[in-house]
C-alpha positions in Angstrom: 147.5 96.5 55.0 151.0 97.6 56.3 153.7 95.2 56.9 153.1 95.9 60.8 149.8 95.1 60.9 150.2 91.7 58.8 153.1 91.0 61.2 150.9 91.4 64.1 147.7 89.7 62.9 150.4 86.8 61.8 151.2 86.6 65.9 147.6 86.9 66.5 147.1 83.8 65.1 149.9 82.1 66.6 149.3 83.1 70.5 145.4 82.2 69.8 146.8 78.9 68.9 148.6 78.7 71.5 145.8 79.9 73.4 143.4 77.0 72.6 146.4 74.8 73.2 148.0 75.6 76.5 146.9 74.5 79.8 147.4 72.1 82.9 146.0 69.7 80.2 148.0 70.4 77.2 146.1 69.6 74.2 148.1 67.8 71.0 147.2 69.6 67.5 146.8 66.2 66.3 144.4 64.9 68.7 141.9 68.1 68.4 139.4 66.5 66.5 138.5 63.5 69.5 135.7 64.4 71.7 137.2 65.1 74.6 139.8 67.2 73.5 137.2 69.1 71.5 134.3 69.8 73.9 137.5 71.1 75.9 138.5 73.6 73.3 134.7 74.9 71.9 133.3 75.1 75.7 136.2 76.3 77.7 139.2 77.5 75.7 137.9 78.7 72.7 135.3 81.2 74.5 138.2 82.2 76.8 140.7 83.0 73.7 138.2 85.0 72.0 137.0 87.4 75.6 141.1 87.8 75.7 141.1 88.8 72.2 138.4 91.5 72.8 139.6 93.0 76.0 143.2 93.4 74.2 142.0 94.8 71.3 139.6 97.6 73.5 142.3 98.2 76.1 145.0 98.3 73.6 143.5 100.7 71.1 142.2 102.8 74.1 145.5 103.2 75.2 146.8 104.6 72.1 143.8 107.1 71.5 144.0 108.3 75.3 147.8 108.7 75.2 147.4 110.8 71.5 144.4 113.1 72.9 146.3 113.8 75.9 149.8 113.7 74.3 150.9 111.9 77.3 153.1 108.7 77.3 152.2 107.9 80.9 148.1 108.3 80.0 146.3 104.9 80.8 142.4 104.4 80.0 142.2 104.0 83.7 142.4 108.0 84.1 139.3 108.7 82.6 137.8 107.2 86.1 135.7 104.9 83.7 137.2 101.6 84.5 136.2 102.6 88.5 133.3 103.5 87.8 132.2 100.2 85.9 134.3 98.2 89.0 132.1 100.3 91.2 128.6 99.5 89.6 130.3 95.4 89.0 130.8 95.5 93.1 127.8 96.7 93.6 126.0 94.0 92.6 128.2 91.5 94.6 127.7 93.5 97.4 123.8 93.4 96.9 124.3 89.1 96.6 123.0 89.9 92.6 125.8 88.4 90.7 123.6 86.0 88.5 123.5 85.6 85.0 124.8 89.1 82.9 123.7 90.9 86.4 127.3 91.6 87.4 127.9 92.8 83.7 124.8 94.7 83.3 125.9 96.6 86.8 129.0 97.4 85.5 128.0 98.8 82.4 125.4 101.2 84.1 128.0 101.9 86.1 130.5 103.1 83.1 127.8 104.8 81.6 126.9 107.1 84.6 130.8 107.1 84.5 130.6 108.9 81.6 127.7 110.9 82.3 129.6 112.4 84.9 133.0 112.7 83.4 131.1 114.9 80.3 129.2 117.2 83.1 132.4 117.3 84.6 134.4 118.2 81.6 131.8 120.7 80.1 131.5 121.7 76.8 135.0 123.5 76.8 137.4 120.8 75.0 139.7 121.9 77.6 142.6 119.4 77.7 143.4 120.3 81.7 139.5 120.4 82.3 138.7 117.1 81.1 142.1 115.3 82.8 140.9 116.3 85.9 137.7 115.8 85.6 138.7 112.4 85.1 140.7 111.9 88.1 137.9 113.5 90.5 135.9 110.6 88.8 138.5 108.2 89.4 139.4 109.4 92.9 135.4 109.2 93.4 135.0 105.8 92.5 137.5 104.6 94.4 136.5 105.4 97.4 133.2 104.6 96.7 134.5 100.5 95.9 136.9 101.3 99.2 133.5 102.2 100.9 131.7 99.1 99.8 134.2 96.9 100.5 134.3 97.5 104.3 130.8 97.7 104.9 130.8 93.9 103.1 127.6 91.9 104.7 130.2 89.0 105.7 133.6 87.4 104.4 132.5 85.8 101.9 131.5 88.9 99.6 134.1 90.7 100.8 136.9 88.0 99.7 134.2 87.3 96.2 134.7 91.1 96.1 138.5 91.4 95.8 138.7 88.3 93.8 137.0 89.4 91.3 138.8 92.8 91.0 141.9 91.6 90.8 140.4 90.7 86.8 141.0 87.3 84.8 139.2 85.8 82.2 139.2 82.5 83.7 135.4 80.4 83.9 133.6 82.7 81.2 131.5 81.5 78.8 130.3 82.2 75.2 127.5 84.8 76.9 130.6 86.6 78.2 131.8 86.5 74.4 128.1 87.8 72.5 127.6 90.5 75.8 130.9 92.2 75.3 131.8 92.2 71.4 129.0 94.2 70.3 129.6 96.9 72.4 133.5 97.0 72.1 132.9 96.9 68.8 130.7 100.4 69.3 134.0 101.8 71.4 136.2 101.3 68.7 134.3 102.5 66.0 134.3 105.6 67.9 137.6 105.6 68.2 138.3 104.9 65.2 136.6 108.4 64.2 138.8 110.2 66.7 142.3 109.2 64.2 142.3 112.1 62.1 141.3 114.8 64.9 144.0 113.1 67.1 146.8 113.5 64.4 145.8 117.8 64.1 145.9 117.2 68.2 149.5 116.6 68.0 150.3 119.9 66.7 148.7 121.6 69.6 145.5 122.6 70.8 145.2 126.3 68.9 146.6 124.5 65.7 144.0 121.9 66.0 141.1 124.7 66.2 142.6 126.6 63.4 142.1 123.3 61.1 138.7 123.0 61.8 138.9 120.5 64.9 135.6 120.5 66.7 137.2 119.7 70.3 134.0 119.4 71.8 132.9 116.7 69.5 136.4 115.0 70.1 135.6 114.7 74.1 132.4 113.3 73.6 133.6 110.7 71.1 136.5 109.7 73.3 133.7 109.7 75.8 131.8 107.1 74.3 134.8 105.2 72.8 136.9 104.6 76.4 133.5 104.3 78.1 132.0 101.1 75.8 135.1 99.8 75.2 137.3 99.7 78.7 133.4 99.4 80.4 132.4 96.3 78.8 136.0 94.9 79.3 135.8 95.5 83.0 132.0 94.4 83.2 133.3 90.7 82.4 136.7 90.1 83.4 137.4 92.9 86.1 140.1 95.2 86.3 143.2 94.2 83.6 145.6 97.1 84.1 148.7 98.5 82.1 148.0 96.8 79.0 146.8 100.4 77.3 149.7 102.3 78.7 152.1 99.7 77.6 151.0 98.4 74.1 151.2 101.7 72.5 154.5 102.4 73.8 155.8 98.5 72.3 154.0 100.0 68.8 155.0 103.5 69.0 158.8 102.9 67.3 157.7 100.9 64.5 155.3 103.4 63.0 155.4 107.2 62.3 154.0 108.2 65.3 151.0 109.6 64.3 147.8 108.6 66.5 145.7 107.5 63.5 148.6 105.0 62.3 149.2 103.9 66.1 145.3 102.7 66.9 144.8 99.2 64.7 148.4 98.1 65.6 147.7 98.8 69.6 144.7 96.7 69.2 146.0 93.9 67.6 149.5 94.1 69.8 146.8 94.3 73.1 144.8 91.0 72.3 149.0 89.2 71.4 149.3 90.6 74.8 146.7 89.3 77.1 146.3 85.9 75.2 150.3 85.1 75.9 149.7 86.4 79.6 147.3 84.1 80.1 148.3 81.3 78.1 152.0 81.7 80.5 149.7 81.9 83.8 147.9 78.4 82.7 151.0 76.6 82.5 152.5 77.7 85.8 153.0 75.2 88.2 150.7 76.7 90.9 148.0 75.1 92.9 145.9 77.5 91.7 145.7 80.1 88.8 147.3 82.8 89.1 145.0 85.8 88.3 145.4 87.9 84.7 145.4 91.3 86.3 148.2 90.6 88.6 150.1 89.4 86.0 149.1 92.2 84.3 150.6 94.6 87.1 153.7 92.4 87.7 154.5 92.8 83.3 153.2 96.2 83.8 155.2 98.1 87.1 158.7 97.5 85.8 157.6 98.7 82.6 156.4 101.9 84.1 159.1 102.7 86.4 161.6 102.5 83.6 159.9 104.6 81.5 159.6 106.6 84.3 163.8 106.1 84.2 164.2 106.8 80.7 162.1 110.1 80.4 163.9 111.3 83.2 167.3 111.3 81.7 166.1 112.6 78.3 165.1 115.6 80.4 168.0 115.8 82.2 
């Protein structure tokens, strides 16, 4: 294990504590083990520090393999169109009144998975880098009018405002069902990613290179495929729309390792769950009347972020 990585899982452990912790009721270490301090932890916090865990770990490490197959610092998992396309089979459901128990989840993940039906029709059997990019943004810009769609035709207020709530993305309310549905399959996701690490380092020498040494590029699409569609899909399924946290992790990561996709995935994942668990732990300690949500946290960490990236690239090139 690389000093990095130990680093990292060392602040793992310290924002889950804080995690558990942290709240309107703030919980003493030393008084964990009375009843009511304990039911709060196992049935409320502890479910809720483990979902953010997860999520950070997919969106993180998704991030990282997106931004090294496309050799694009500004590449988010949100190009690929699947994260719309799961929001679009989530709002679906809402918009249907079928938002019971794992319906809205189960709707989502159809959703990412004809997401990514579509996205490999779309991309072909080519390995084209341009191809598939904009394949994914015809998905993206697809899906989002479809949710725009959806939205206005709302039966009544009430789904319409349920709708936009839940897009906005948080991990607030969810249970240990949230926890068992989505862990398998982001588990899934980032094995396949994981598989991706040594095709993605050749990738960085260029396309033709990466043929020459053997890279199947068609195989590389359809594992990337799989890996951004279980692992960014059954993120949004549960907690909705958390943006920025796979464009920004692995740029936070990128200086303190060698660059190299392969060496950039594990310490995105692990820096992506840090990342989410302190966002939310600082969100339930605000003094607000009520909580603010996770994914416009998210955007308000993530915008100023961008646009100075944006700044910095700018005058490299100039």
């Amino acid at each position: 294990m690389s000093k990095l990585n130990l680093a990292l899982i060392i602040g793992l452990i310290a924002a889950s504590c804080l995690s558990l912790l942290a709240g309107k009721i703030w919980i003493s270490p030393f008084d964990i083990a009375s009843n009511g301090e304990a039911s709060i932890i196992y049935q409320l916090r502890l479910p809720r520090t483990a979902l953010g865990i997860i999520v950070g770990a997919a969106l993180g490490m998704a991030g990282a393999a997106m931004q090294g197959f496309l050799r694009n610092p500004l590449a988010d998992p949100g190009l690929f169109g699947i994260s719309s396309s799961a929001a679009l089979g989530a709002i679906l459901s809402l918009f249907l009144g079928l938002s019971g128990f794992w319906i809205l989840p189960i709707f989502a993940l159809l959703g990412a998975a004809l997401g990514m039906g579509l996205l490999t029709l779309l991309a072909g059997r080519s390995g084209s880098l341009i191809i598939f990019t904009l394949a994914g943004l015809i998905l993206s810009s697809l899906t989002g009018s479809l949710t725009a769609l959806l939205i206005s035709l709302a039966p009544n207020p009430f789904a319409s405002s349920e709708i936009i709530t839940w897009l906005m993305g948080a991990i607030t309310d969810r249970s240990w069902s949230d926890v068992y549905f989505t862990a398998p399959l982001v588990a899934i996701g980032m094995l396949c990613l994981l598989l991706c690490a040594k095709m993605l380092d050749a990738l960085t020498l260029g396309q033709d290179v990466a043929l020459s040494m053997g890279v199947n590029m068609s195989l590389l699409q359809y594992l990337l495929i799989l890996g951004i569609g279980f692992t960014v899909g059954a993120s949004v399924a549960v907690t909705g729309i958390i943006g920025f946290v796979g464009l920004v992790v692995p740029h936070l990561m990128r200086p303190f390792t060698d660059e190299r996709p392969s060496n950039l995935l594990i310490p995105s994942a692990i820096a992506g769950a840090i990342l989410i668990l302190l966002a939310d732990s600082i969100i339930r300690i605000m003094p607000s009347v009520s909580e603010l949500r996770l994914g416009i946290a998210m955007s308000l960490l993530g915008a100023p972020f961008f646009l100075g990236l944006l700044y910095h690239m700018r005058r490299k090139l100039a």
